[in-house]
C-alpha positions in Angstrom: 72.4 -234.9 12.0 71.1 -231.7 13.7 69.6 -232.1 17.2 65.8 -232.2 16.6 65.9 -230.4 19.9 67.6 -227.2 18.7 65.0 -226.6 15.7 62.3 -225.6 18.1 62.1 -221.6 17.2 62.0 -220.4 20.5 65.3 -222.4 21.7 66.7 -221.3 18.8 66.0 -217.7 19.7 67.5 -218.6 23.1 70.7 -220.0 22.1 71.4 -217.3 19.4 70.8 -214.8 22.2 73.2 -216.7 24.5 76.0 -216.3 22.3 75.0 -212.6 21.5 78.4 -210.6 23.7 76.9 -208.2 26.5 78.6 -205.1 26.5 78.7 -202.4 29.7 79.2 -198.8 29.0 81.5 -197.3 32.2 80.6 -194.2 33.1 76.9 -195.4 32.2 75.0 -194.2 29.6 74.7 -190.2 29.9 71.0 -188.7 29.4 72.4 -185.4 28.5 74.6 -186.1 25.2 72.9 -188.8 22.8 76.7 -189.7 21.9 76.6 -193.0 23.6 72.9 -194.0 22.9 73.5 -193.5 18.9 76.6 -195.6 19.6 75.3 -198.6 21.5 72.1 -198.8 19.5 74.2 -199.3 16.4 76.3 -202.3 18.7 72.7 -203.7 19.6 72.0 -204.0 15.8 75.2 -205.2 14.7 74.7 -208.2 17.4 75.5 -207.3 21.1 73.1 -207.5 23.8 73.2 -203.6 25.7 73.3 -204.6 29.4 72.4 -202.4 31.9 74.2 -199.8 33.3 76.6 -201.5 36.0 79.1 -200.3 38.7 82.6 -200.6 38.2 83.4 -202.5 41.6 84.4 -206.3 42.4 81.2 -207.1 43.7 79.3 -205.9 40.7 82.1 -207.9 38.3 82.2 -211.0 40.0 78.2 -211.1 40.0 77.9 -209.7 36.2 80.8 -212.2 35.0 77.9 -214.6 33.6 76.0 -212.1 31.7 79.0 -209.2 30.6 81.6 -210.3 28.3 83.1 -206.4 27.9 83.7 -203.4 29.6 83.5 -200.4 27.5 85.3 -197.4 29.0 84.8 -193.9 27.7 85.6 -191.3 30.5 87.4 -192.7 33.2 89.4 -190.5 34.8 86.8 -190.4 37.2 87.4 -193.9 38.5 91.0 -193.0 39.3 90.6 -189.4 40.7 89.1 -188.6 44.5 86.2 -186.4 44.6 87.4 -183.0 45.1 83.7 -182.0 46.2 84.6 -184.1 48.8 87.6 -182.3 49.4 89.5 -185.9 49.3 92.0 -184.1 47.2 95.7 -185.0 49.1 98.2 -187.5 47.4 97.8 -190.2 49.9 93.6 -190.9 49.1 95.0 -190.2 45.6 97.1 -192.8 45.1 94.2 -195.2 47.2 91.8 -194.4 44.6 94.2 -195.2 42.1 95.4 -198.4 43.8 91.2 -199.5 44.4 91.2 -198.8 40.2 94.3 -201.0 39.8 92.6 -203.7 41.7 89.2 -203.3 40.2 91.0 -203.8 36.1 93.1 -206.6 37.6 89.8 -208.5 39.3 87.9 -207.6 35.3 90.9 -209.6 33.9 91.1 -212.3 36.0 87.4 -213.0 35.6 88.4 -212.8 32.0 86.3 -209.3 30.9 86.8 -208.5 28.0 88.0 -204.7 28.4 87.8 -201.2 25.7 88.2 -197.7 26.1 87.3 -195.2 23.7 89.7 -192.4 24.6 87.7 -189.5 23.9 90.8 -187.6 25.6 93.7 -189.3 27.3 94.4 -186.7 29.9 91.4 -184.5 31.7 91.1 -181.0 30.5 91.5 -179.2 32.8 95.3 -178.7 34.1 98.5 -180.5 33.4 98.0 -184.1 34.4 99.3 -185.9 37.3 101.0 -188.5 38.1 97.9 -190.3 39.1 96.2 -189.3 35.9 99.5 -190.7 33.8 99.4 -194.1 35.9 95.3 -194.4 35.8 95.4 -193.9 31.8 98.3 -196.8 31.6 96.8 -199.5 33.7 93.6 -199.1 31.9 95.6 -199.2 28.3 97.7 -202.2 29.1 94.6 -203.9 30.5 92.4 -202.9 27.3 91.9 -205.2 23.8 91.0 -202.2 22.0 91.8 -198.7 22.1 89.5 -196.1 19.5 89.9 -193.1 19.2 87.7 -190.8 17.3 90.5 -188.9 15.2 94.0 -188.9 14.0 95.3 -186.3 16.6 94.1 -188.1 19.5 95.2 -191.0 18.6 98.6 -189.8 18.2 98.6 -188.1 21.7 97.7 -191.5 23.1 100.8 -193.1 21.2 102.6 -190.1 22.7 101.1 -190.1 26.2 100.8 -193.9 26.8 103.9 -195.4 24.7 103.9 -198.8 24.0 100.4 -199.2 26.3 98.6 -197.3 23.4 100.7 -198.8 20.2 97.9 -200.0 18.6 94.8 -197.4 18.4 92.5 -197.6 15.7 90.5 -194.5 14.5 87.2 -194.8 14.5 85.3 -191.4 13.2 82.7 -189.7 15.9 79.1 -190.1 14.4 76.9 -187.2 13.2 73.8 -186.0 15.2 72.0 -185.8 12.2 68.2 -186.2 13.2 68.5 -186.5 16.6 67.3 -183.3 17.8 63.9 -181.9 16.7 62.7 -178.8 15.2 61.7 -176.6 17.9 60.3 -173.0 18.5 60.3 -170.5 15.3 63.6 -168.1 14.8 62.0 -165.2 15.4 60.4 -166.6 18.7 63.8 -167.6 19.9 65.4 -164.6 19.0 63.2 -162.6 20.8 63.4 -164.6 24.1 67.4 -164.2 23.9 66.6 -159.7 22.7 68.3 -160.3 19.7 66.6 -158.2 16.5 65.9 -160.3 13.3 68.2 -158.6 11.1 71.6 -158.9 13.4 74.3 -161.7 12.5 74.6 -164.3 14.9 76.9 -166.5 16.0 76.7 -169.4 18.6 78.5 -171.2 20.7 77.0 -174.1 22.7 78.4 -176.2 24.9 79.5 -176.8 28.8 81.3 -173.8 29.8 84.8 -175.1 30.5 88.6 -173.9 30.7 89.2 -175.8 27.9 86.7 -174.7 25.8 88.6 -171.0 25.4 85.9 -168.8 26.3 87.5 -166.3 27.5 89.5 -166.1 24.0 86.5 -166.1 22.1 85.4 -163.0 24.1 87.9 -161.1 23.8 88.2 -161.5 20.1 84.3 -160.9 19.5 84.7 -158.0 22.2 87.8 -156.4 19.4 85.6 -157.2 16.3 84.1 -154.3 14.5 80.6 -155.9 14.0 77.9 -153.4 15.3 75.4 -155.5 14.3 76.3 -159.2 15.2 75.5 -160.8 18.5 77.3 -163.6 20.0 75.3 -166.2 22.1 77.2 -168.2 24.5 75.1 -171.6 25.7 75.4 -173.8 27.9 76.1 -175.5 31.8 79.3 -173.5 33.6 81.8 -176.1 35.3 81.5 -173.9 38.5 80.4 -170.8 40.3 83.6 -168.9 39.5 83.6 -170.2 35.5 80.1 -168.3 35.4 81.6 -165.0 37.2 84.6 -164.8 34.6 82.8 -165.3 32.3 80.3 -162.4 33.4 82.9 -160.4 33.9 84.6 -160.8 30.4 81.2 -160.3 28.5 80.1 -157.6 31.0 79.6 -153.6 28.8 79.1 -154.9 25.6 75.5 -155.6 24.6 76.2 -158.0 21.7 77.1 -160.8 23.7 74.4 -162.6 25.1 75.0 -165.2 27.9 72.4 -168.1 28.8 73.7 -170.0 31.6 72.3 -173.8 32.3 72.2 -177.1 30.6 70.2 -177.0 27.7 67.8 -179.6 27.2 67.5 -181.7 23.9 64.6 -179.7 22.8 66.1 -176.9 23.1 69.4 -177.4 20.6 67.8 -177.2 17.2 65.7 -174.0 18.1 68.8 -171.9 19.2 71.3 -173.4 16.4 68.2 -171.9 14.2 68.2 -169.0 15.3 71.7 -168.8 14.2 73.9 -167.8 10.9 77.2 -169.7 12.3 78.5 -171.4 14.7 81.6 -171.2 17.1 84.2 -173.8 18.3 86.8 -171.8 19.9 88.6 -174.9 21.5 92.3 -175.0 20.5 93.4 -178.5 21.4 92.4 -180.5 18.7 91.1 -183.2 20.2 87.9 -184.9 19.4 84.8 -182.1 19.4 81.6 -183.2 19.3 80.3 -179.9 19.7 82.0 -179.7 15.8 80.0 -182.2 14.6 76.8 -181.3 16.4 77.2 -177.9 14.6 77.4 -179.5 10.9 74.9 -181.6 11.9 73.0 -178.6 12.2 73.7 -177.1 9.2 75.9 -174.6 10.0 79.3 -173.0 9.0 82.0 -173.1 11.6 84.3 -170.7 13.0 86.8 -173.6 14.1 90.7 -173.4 14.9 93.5 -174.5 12.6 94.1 -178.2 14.1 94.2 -181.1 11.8 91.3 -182.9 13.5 89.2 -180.0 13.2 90.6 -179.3 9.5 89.6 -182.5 8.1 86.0 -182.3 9.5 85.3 -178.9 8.1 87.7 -178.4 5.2 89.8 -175.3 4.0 87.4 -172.5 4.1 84.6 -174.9 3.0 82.3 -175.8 5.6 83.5 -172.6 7.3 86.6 -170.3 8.4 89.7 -171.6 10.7 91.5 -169.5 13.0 95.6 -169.8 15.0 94.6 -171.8 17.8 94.0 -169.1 21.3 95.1 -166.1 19.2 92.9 -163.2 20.0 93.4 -161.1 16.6 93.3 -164.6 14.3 89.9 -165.4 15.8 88.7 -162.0 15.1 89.7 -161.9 11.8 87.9 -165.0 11.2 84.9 -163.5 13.1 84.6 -160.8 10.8 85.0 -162.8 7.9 82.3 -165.0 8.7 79.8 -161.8 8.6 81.0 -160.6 5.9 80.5 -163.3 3.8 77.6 -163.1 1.0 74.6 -164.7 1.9 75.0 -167.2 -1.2 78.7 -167.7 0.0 77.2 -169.0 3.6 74.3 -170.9 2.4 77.2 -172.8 0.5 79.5 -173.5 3.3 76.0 -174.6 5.3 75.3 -177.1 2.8 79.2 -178.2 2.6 78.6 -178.6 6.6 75.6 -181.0 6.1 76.8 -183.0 3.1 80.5 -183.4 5.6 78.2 -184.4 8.7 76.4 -187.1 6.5 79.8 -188.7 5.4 79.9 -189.9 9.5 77.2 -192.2 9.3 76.2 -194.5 12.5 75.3 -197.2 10.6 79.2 -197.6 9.4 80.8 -196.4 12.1 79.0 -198.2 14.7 79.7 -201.9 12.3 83.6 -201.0 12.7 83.1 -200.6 16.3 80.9 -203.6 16.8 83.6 -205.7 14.8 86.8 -204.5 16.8 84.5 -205.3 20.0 83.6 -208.6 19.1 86.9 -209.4 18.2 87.7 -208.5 22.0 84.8 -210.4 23.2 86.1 -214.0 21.1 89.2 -213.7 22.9 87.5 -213.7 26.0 85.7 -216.9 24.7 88.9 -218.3 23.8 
């Protein structure tokens, strides 16, 4: 007989929500890529309560052990690594920072967290990784239930990287950004703010301004293009002071590159991807590239390189044109195809690039996250 006591709606409600699993996103949830809001508003519908950003340290876990049953990881090298602008960079606070990490996953386990990463990359960017870096990604992919990863290639440099730590990864597909940003300023407007004419070809290439990102290689091959009338726009937040100067220096005596340093904000993406005819992704790493999907999202063709991530997201020649990987004379090749193309040949590829962004659809891809989560969060409850 069912306990009159537990038909009153509003206990009900409260018991239901009891048993919803609270997840934690570590770093917390970032304001300036909607990556990780699309993502945990599709684990909120599929059942899990969204807790508030929290701080990965024992006094936070042993007084969020009541409310948290998982810790979500997505970039972490930053809780293993000393703050260079701190210039805490020698091997000794290093290895502390690493060792405070260790003890911080192996207080989360004994309180019986429930622990995922998404490994968005398994190594940082920038430079070979260290020591530290190989020991940090280990501890956290022994200590974790689940390990995603967004694509086949990254997944197979975890396997690689991490050995038996990282055996079992399953691939989970980045979503679109479909709809997310809004329309903003005309074309024309936008052009002219940037002193590009309305009739010139454009490319674009927005994103942080990084190593890895191979700016300096897209440069070089737009610089050895023979396009007198195509502009490339570069977009986006340099890394650092000197990032900026290199880059100024690369760009510098040829008026078809235009340079706009500085994060832009969300209402500023759809404008300047409109006031494009293609896009650029001149990254040759292959690992996961949301910048790639934000450009199909946006409708537009892709100058991508030949990886097998970047492949399978774009197609043969169909949503766009690939290039060798930080080849100079490939990329400009593919450049100069990519202007040359017929107007009906790129509206094509621009509507290949939208149907292929609507194949990675939240609403699926978040239920497979939610359900390799929650399978993480039962074993806690076991």
């Amino acid at each position: 007989m069912t306990s009159p006591t537990l038909e009153a709606p509003g206990l009900r409600t409260a018991v239901a929500e009891a048993h919803r699993p609270g997840v934690v996103s570590f770093p917390s949830i970032l304001d300036t890529n909607p990556y990780q809001r699309l993502l945990y508003e599709q684990l909120a519908a599929n059942g899990f309560r969204v807790e508030p950003s929290g701080e990965f340290r024992v006094r936070w876990l042993l007084r969020a052990r009541r409310s948290v049953d998982l810790l979500h990881f997505h970039w972490p090298q930053g809780y293993w690594r000393a703050n260079d602008r701190r210039r805490l960079s020698g091997p000794v606070v290093r290895w502390a920072y690493l060792g405070l990490f260790a003890l911080r996953i192996a207080t989360a386990k004994a309180l019986g967290y429930g622990i995922a990463w998404t490994i968005h990359q398994v190594h940082p960017h920038e430079g070979a990784p260290s020591r530290v870096d190989r020991t940090g990604a280990r501890i956290l992919a022994w200590a974790s239930r689940v390990l995603i990863a967004h694509d086949a290639a990254t997944a197979a440099s975890a396997r690689a990287e991490l050995g038996r730590a990282a055996r079992d990864v399953t691939v989970v597909p980045h979503g679109s950004y479909l709809g997310v940003y809004e329309p903003g300023r005309s074309r024309s407007e936008v052009r002219g703010e940037l002193g590009i004419d309305g009739d010139r070809f454009v490319f674009l290439h927005l994103g942080d301004m990084r190593a890895y990102k191979d700016l300096a290689v897209l440069i070089a091959a737009f610089r050895s293009t023979d396009l007198p009338d195509a502009t490339l726009v570069v977009a986006g937040k340099p890394a650092d002071r000197d990032t900026e100067t290199s880059l100024r220096e690369a760009a510098a005596g040829d008026p078809r590159i235009a340079l706009r340093f500085g994060f832009v904000p969300e209402e500023g993406v759809a404008e300047l991807y409109d006031a494009a005819d293609a896009a650029v992704v001149a990254r040759g790493d292959g690992g996961t590239s949301g910048s790639l999907i934000l450009a199909l999202s946006m409708g537009k063709a892709v100058v991508a390189a030949d990886r097998p991530s970047y492949r399978s997201l774009i197609g043969v020649d169909a949503a766009g044109w690939l290039f060798e990987p930080g080849d100079v004379g490939s990329l400009r090749h593919a450049l100069e195809h990519a202007r040359r193309a017929t107007p009906a040949e790129l509206d094509a590829k621009c509507r290949v690039a939208l149907a292929r962004a609507g194949r990675l659809d939240w609403t699926e891809i978040g239920g497979r996250t939610a359900e390799l989560l929650r399978d993480a969060s039962r074993r806690r409850a076991a």
